[in-house]
C-alpha positions as CSV (number, residue, x, y, z in Angstrom):
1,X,-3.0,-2.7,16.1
2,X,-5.5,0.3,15.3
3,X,-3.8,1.9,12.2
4,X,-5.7,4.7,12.3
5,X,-4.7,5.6,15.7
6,X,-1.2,4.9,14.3
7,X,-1.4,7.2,10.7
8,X,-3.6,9.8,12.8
9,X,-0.5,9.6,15.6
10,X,2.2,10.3,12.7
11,X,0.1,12.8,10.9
12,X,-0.2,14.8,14.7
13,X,3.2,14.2,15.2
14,X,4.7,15.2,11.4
15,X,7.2,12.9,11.7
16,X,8.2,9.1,9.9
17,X,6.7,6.6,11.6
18,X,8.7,3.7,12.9
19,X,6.5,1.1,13.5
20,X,8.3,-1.1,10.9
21,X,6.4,-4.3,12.2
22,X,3.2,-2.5,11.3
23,X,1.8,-4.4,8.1
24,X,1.0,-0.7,6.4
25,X,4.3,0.7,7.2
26,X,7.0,1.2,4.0
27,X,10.3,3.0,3.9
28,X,9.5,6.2,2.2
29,X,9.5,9.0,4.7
30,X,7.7,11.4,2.0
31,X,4.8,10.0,2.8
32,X,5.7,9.4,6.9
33,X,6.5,5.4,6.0
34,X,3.0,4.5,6.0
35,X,0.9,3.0,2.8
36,X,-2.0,4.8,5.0
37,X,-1.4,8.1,4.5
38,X,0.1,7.7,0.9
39,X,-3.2,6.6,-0.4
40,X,-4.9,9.2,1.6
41,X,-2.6,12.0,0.4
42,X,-2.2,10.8,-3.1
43,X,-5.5,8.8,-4.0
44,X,-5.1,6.5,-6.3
45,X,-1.1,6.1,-7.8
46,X,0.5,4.5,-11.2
47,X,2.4,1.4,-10.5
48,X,5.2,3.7,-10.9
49,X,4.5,5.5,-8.1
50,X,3.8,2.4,-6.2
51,X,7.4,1.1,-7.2
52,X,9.1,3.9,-6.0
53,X,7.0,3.9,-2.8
54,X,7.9,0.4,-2.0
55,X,11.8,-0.2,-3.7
56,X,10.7,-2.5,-6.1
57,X,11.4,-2.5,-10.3
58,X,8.4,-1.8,-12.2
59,X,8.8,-5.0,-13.6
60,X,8.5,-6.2,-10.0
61,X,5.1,-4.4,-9.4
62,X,3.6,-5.1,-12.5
63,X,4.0,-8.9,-11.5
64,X,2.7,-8.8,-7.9
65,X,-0.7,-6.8,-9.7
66,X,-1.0,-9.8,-12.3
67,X,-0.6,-12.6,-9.7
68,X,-3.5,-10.5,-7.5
69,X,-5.5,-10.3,-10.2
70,X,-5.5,-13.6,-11.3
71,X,-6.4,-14.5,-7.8
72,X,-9.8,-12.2,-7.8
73,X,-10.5,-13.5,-11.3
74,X,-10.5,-17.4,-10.0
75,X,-12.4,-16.4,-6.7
76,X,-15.0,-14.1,-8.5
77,X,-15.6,-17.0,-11.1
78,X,-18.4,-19.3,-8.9
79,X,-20.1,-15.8,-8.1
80,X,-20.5,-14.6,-11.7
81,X,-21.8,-18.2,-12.6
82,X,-24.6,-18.0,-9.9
């Protein structure tokens, strides 16, 4: 799926998208239920904002951005020893 045909078809449209099988699509009609337009809109948020966005605790977030990081760190380790 084109996303950007999708986000540019809510923005035109002004209303939620429902494309819930869409992998950028959240439930948080504020920002037309698409991850898309919230960064767009809002450049870059606090993992607050991000928790509200997606119905997850803090706690929750916080978590998923340590696990990602720790991922990055182990993948970006062979290219920083080159």
């Amino acid at each position: 799926m084109d996303y950007l045909g999708c986000t540019d078809e809510c923005r035109k449209d002004k209303q939620p998208c429902k494309r819930d099988a869409c992998r950028h699509w959240m439930n948080y009609s504020e920002d037309l239920n698409c991850s898309i337009i919230a960064v767009e809109d809002h450049g870059p948020m606090t993992l607050e904002e991000i928790s509200k966005r997606m119905d997850m605790t803090l706690v929750r977030v916080k978590q998923i951005q340590d696990e990602a990081l720790v991922k990055i760190k182990k993948r970006m380790l062979p290219v920083l020893h080159e």
